[in-house]
Every structure is written in C-alpha cells, then in structure tokens.
C-alpha positions as CSV (number, residue, x, y, z in Angstrom):
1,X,-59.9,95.0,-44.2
2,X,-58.3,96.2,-41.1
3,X,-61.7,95.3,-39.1
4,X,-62.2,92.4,-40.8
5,X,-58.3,91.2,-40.0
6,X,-59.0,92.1,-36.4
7,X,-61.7,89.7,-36.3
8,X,-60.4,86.6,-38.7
9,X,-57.7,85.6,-36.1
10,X,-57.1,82.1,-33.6
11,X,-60.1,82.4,-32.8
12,X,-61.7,81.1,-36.3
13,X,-58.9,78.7,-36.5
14,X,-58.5,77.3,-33.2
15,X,-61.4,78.0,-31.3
16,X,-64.2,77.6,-33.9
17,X,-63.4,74.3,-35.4
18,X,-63.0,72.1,-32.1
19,X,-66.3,74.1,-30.6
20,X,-68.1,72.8,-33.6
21,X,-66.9,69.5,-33.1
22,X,-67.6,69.6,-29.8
23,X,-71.5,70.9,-30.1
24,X,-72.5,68.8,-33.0
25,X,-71.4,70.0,-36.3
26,X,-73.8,72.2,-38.6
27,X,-76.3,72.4,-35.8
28,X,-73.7,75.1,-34.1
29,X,-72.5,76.5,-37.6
30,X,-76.5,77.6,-37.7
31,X,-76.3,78.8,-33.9
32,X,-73.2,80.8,-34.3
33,X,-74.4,82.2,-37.2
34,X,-78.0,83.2,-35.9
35,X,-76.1,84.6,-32.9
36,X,-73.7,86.9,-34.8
37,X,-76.5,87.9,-36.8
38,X,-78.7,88.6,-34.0
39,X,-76.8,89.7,-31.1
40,X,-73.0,89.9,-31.8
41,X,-73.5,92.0,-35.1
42,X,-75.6,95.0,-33.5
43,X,-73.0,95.4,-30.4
44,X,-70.3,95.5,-33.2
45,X,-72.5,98.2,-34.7
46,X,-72.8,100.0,-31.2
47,X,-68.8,100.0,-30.7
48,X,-68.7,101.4,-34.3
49,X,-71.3,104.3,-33.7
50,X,-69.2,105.5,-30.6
51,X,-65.8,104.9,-32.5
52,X,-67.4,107.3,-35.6
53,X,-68.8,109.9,-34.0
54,X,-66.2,110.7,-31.2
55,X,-63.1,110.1,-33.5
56,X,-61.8,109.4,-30.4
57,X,-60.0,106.5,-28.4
58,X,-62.3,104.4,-25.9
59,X,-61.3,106.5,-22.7
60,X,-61.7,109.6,-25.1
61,X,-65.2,108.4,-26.5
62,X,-66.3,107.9,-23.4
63,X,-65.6,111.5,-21.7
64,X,-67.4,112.5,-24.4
65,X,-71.1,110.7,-24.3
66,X,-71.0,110.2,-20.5
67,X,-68.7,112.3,-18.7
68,X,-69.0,112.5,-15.1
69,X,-70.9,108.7,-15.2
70,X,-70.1,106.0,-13.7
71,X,-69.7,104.2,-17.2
72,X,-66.8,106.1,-17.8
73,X,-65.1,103.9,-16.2
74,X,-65.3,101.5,-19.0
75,X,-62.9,103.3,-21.2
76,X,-59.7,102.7,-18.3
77,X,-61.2,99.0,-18.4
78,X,-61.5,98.4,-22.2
79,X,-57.6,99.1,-22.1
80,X,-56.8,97.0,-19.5
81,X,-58.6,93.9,-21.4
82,X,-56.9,94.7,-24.7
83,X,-53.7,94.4,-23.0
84,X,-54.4,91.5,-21.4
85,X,-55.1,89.8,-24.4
86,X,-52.3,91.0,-26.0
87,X,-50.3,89.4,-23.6
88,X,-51.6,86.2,-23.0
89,X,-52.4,85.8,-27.0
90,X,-49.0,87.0,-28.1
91,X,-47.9,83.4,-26.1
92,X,-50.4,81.4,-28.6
93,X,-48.9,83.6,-31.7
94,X,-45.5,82.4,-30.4
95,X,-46.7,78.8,-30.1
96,X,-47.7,79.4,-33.8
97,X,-45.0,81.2,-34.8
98,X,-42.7,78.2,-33.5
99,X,-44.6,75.6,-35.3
100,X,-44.7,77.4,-38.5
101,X,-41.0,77.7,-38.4
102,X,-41.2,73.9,-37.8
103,X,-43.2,73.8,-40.9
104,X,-40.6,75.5,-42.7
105,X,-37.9,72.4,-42.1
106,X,-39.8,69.7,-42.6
107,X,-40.5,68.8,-38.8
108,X,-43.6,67.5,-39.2
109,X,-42.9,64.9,-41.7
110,X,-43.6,61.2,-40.5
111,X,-44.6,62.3,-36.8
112,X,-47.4,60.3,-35.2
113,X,-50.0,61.6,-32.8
114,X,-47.8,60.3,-29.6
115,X,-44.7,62.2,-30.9
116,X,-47.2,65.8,-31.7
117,X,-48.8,65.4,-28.7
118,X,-44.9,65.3,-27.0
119,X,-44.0,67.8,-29.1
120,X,-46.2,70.1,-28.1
121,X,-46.0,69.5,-23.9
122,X,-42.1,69.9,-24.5
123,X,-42.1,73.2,-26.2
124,X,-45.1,74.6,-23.7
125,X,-42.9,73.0,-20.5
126,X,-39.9,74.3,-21.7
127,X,-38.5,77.9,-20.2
128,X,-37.1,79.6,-23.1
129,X,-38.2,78.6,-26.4
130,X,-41.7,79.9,-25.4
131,X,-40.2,83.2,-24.4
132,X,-38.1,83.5,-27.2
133,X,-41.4,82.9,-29.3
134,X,-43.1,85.3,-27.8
135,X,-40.8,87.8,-28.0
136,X,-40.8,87.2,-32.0
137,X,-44.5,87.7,-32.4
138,X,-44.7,90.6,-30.0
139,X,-41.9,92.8,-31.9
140,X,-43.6,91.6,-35.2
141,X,-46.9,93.1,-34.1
142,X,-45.2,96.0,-32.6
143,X,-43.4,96.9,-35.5
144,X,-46.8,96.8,-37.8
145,X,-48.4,98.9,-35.0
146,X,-45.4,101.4,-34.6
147,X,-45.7,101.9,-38.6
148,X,-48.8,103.6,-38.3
149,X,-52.4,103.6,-39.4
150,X,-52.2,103.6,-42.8
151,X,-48.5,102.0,-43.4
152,X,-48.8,99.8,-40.9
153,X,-52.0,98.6,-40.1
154,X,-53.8,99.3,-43.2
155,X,-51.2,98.2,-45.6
156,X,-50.8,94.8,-43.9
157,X,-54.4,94.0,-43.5
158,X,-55.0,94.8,-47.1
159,X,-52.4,92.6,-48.7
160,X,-52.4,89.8,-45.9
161,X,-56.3,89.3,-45.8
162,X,-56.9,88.0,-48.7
163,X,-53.8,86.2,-49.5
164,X,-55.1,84.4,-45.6
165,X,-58.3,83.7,-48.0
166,X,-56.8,81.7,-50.5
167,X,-54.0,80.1,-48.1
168,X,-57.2,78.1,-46.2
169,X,-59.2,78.1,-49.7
170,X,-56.1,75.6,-51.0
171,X,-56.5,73.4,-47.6
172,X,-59.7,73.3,-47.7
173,X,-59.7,71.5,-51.7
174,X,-57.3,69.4,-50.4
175,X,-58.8,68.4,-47.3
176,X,-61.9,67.6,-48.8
177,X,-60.3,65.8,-51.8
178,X,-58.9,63.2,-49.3
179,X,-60.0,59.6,-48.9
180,X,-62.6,59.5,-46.2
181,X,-63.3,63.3,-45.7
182,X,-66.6,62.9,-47.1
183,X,-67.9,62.0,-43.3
184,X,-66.2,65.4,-42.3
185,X,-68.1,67.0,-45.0
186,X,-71.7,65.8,-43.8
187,X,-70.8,66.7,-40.1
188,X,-70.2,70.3,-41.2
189,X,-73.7,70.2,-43.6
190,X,-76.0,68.1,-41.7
191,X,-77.3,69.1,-38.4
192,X,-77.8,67.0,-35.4
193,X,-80.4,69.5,-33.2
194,X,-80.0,67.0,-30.5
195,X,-76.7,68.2,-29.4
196,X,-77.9,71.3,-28.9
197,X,-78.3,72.5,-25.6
198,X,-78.0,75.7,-23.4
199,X,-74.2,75.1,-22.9
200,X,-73.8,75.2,-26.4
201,X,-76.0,78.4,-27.0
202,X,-74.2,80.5,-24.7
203,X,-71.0,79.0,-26.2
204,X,-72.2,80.5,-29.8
205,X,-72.9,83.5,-28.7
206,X,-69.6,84.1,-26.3
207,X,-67.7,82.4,-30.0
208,X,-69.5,85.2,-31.6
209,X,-68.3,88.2,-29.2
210,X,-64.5,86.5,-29.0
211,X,-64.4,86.1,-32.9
212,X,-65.8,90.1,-33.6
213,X,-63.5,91.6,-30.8
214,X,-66.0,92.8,-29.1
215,X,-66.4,94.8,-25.7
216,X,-62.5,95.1,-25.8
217,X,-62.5,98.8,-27.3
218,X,-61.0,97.6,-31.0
219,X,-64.0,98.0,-33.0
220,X,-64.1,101.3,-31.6
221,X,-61.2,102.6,-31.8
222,X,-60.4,101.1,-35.5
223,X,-64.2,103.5,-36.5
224,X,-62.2,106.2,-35.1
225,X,-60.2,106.2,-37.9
226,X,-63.1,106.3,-40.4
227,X,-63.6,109.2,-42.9
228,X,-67.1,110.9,-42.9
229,X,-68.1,109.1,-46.1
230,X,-67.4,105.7,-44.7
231,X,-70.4,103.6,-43.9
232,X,-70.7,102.0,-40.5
233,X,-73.8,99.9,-41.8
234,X,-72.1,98.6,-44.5
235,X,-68.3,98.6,-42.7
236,X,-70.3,96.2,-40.1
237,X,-71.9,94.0,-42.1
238,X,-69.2,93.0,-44.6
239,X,-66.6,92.4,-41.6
240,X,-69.2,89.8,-40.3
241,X,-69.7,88.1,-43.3
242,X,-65.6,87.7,-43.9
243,X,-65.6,86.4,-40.2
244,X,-68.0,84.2,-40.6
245,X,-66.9,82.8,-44.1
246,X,-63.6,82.2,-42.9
247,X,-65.0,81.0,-39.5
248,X,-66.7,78.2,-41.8
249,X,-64.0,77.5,-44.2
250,X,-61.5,76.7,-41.5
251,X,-64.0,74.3,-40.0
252,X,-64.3,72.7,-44.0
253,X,-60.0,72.7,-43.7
254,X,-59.7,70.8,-40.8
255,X,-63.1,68.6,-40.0
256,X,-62.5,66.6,-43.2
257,X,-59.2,66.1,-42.5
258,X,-60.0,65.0,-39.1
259,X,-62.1,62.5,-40.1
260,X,-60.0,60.7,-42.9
261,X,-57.9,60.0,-40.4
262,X,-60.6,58.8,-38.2
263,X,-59.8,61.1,-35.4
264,X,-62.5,62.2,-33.0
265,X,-64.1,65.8,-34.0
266,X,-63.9,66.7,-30.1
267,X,-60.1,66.8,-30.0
268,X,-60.5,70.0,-27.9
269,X,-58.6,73.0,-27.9
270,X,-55.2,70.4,-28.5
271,X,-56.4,69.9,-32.0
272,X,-54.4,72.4,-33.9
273,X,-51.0,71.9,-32.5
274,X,-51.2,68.2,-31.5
275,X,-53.4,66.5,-34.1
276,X,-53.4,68.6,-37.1
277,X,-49.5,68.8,-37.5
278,X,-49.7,64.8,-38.4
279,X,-52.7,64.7,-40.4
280,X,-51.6,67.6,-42.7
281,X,-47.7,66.2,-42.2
282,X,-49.3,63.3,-44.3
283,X,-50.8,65.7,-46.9
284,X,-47.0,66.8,-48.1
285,X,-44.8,69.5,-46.8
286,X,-47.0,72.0,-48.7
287,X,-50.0,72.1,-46.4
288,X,-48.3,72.1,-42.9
289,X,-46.5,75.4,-44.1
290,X,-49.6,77.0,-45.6
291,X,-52.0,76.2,-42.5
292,X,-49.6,77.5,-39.8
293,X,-48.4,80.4,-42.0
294,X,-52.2,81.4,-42.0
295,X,-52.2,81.1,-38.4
296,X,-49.5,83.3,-37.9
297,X,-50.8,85.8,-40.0
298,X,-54.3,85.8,-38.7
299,X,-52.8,85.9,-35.1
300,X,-51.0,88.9,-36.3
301,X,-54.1,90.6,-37.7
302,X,-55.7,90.4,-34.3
303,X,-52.5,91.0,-32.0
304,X,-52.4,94.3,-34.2
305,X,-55.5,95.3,-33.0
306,X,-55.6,94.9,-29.4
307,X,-52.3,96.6,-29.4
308,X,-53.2,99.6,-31.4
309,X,-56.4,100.2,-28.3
310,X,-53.1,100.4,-26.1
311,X,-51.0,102.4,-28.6
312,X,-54.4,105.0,-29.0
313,X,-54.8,105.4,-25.6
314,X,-51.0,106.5,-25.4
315,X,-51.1,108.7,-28.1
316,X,-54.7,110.5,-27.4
317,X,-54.6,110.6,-23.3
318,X,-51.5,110.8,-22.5
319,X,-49.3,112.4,-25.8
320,X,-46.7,110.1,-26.3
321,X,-44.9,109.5,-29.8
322,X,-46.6,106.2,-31.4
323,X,-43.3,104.5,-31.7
324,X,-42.7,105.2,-28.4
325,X,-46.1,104.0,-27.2
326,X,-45.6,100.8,-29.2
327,X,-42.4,100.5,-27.5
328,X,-44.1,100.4,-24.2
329,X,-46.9,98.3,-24.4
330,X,-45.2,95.3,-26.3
331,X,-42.5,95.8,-23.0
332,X,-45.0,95.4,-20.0
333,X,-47.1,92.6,-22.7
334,X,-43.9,90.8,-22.7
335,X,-43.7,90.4,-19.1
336,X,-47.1,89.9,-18.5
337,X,-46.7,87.0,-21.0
338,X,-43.8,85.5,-19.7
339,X,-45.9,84.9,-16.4
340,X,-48.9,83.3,-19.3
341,X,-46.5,81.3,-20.8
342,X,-44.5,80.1,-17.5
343,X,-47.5,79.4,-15.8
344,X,-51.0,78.0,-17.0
345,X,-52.6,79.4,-14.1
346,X,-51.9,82.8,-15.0
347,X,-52.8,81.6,-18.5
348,X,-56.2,80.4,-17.9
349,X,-57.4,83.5,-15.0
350,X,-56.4,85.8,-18.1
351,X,-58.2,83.9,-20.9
352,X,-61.2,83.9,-18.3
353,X,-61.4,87.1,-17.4
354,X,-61.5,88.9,-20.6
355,X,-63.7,86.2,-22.1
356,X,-66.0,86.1,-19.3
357,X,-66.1,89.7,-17.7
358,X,-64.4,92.2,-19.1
359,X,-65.5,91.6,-22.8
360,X,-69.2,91.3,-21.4
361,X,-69.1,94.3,-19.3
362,X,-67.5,96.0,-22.5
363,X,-70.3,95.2,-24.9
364,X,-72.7,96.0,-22.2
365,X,-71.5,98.8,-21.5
366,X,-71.5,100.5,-25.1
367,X,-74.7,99.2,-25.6
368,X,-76.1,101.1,-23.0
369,X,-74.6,104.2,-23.9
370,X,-75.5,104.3,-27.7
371,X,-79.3,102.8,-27.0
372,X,-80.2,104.7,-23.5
373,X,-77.9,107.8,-23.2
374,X,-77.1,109.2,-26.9
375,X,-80.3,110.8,-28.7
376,X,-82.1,108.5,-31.5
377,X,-81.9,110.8,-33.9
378,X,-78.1,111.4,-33.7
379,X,-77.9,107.6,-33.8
380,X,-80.0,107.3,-36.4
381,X,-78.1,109.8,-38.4
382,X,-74.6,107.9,-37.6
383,X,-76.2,104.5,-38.7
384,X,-77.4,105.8,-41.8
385,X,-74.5,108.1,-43.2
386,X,-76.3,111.2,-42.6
387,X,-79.7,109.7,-44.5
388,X,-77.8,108.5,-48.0
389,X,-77.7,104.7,-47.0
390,X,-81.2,103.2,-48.2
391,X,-80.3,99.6,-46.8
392,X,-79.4,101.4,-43.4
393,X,-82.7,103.0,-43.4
394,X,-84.5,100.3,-43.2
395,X,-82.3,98.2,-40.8
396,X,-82.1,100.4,-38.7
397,X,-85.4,99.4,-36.4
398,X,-84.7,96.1,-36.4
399,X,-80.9,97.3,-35.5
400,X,-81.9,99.6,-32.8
401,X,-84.7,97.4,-31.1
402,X,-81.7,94.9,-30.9
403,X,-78.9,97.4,-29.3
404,X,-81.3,98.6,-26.7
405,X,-83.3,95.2,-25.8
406,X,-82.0,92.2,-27.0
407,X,-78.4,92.9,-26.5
408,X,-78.0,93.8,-22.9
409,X,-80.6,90.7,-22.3
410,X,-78.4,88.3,-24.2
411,X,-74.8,89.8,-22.4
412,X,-76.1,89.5,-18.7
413,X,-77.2,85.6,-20.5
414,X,-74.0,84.9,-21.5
415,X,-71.8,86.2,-18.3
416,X,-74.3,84.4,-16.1
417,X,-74.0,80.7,-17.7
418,X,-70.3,81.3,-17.9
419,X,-69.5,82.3,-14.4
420,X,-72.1,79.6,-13.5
C-alpha cells in the first residue's frame, strides 16, 4: 500500500488526465500502458531488487554493489532529487490543500471559468497564502514521516488508499451520469492512432517513470523495509496495476465532465484548479470536496515518500534521531519552496531537472547495476523469492532481457527527446 500510495499521487490526477487530452485520448491510455508494462515496470523491479537485498538506504545500497565506482555517486544524487521534489511538490500540495479548504466553505459554488481562472492567478501571485499553504502540507507530511515506518507511513497508506479509491470511484459515476459526458466517455475508449506521434511516445513513457517514482531512490528505499517473505515480483506488479487503475479512473472522473460542459480536453496543466473547480462547483458541494480531498491525500501519499529517502539517508548515513531528521528536511524543503512558489522560474528549472535528468540518470543508473554489475544468479534468486514464486520464474527472462537491454535503450530515448 505504502508503494502503491507513493506512486497514486498528482501525478495521476493532474498530469495524466490533461496529457491524455492533449495526445488523443485512448490512443495514449494504450501507450502509457504498454510503456509501464514494458519499460517503467522492470526499472521499478530493478530499484526494488537493490532496495531488498541491501536493506539499506540508496547511498547505503549503493556502497554496497559498487563501492569504489563511479556509480556511487548516484546514491548522494537520488537524495538530492527527492528533495527537490519535496520542495517544489509540497508548493502544488499547498495549492491543493488551499482549494480543498475552499471546497470545505462553499467557494466554489456559482463561479464561472473567468472567476477560477482569477482565482487561481491571485492565490499563485499572492506572497503569503502560498507560503502559508505550503507550510501546512509540509508539517502534515513531516508529521506522518516523523511517526515512523509502520505508524506513520504504513498506517496512513493503508487506511488512506483505498478510501482515495472509492473518493474518485463516486466522481467518476457521477461524472459519467452527467448530460453530455457520453462524448468524454468515447474519447477515453476509442483511439485516434493519428495523434500519435514521437512527442507523445516519449511523453508516455517519461508519464510512466513520474507516476512509479522512479530513479528518485523511493522504490528503493520503501523495498528496504521488506521482510524476507515479501515478494518483489508480486510487490511490483500489483503497485503498477493500482497506479494504472487509478491513473485511468481519474481520466474517466474528469474527461466526461469536461466534455458536458463542452470544454476543450487540452485545457493543459491549468485544468484541475481553473476548470474543474466550476464544472464540479455545478455538480453540488459534494464533489468539489471529495475531488480536492483526494488530491490532498494522494499528494500526501507521494510527499511521504520523497521525504522518507531524505529522512533514510539521515537516519542510516549520518545517525540522527528520525524526528529530528524529519525536522530538518521539511525546514531546508520549506525554503527551498518558498523560492518554487515565489518564483516560477525556480519552479519550472526544478520540475525540469528531476523530470528530465536526475530521474533518468536514476533509473539508468540502477539498471545498470542490477543487469551488468550484480551476478544473475543472485538476481535471479531476489526476483524469485529464493525459487518459491512460480509466476516469477517464468517472468523472469522476459524481466531481465528488459532491465539489461531495453531499459537503458528506452532512458537515454527519453532524456534525449526531452532535453531536445
């Protein structure tokens, strides 16, 4: 659940819906889906191996499968990204924070697109309600962290996940019961191939990595923590498929809605704060306050995550207490996201740097450790539980002909066309 929280965050809500309206519909469902299959799902397998069998931190695991090397340096880098994103995310959980608040008192009721779009530029423009915002989300998340593992982490993935489920599973019937969504419906079932091009590819497969946490050192670090018993086959797989389900149900929650109210499906990244707040103002106060409360907790689920990379690092390298880790990291994230959210130049480099390099050089670089300098065997033995997983067994070819050739093909693909 923890893994699977990590992954269902903004970026299934946000990100995913407007990228599919922006490359065609069900054509780039079927892309992102072949992608994470493909690609995404065996680098998430890779991270996990390392995570498993070092029991350590990604600076830790690291020292131990390539000490002296030059990939070493990946573990001091894996940090840094996790950070980064905790920083600059923790401004977009405060924008969501702030709007479901807003949800809360009826704000939303009777706006028009003019007025959300207004909204929207005065709370991002304005100096302190973004700060204040922030601050909220980061000592909500730093509180979860601080609480541990298993009280804090576990226990809120396991009770928030699936209530997050049936939170979008209620939008969803009503978005598709409304007046006109049946044209939303068809975009998200019937592909249009022609829309289709390289662009959008690459954008599947970097939607995949973003949406998995990959390259980052989370999916690592969380595999630390697994018991011997625990399955890294199975573990993998099932935290793709609740990513990808709720990937796809968000897009059935909102494209519907979209089109009954004949809005464009390319709204853009703008959609969920500047066009969504009126059409699901319009739906009752009900939905408003379900959709952003699901935001907010599956911002949470993901902050937690890139947090707890920091935290481990803390704790395992350098001994400090976890609270006091905790304590730390959410102080130096706050002022690094005061700069995000002051100044959308700072926003955008960090956004584009861990989406384009150091998640890339991240997957990469765990690839290439677990396909060209562990032994097979010891792999093999990871993959499969020590021999007692049949359906590991037999994946595991296809699995490890992917880690070792497709995957670091497909990651120099990706960080070419996007630094292109």
């Amino acid at each position: 659940m923890a893994l699977a929280g990590s992954a269902i965050g903004l970026g299934n809500i946000w990100r995913f819906p407007y990228m599919v309206g922006q490359h065609g519909g069900a054509a780039f469902i079927i892309i992102y889906i072949l992608c994470s299959i493909i690609i995404a799902l065996p680098v998430f397998f890779a991270e996990s191996l390392l995570g498993k069998t070092t029991g350590s931190d990604t600076i830790g695991a690291l020292k131990k499968t390539v000490p002296d090397s030059p990939l070493m340096a990946e573990g001091g880098l894996a940090v840094l990204a996790a950070f980064v994103i905790v920083s600059f995310y923790s401004v977009v959980g405060g924008w969501s924070f702030d709007y479901f608040i807003r949800s809360c008192t009826g704000s939303f009721q009777g706006l028009q697109i003019t007025e959300a779009s207004q909204t929207f530029k005065a709370m991002t423009d304005s100096v302190w309600q973004p700060l204040g915002s922030l601050a909220v989300f980061l000592s909500l998340s730093g509180i979860i962290v601080a609480a541990g593992v298993d009280k804090g982490i576990g226990l809120f993935s396991k009770v928030m996940m699936p209530v997050l489920f049936i939170m979008i599973l209620l939008i969803v019937i009503r978005s598709v019961s409304l007046p006109g969504a049946s044209a939303g419906i068809e975009y998200l079932v019937k592909p249009d191939f022609s829309k289709i091009d390289g662009r959008a590819i690459a954008d599947a497969l970097g939607q995949s990595f973003f949406s998995l946490s990959l390259g980052v050192g989370c999916v690592l670090t969380y595999s630390s923590y697994m018991r011997k018993e625990e399955n890294v086959f199975y573990s993998g797989i099932w935290t793709a498929i609740f990513d990808t389900v709720f990937a796809v149900l968000a897009g059935f929650a909102i494209m519907p809605a979209v089109f009954a109210a004949g809005l464009p499906a390319a709204a853009g990244p703008s959609l969920v704060y500047e066009t969504l707040p009126v059409i699901f103002s319009q739906m009752g106060p009900v939905v408003p306050f379900l959709f952003f409360l699901a935001i907010l907790i599956a911002a949470l689920t993901s902050s937690i995550s890139m947090m707890e990379v920091c935290v481990a690092w803390m704790v395992d390298q350098k001994k400090f207490r976890r609270g006091t880790a905790t304590l730390c990291i959410c102080c130096l994230a706050f002022i690094l996201g005061c700069a995000c959210a002051l100044f959308p130049k700072v926003f955008n480099t960090c956004d584009f740097l861990t989406s384009n390099v150091f998640m890339m050089i991240g997957s990469f670089v765990f690839v290439i450790v677990v396909a060209w300098k562990l032994p097979k065997v010891d792999v093999r033995t990871q993959f499969t539980n020590y021999g007692t997983s049949k359906a590991a067994k037999v994946a595991f070819p296809v699995v490890w002909f992917s880690i070792k050739w497709l995957c670091p093909i497909a990651i120099v693909a990706i960080a070419i066309t996007n630094l292109l």
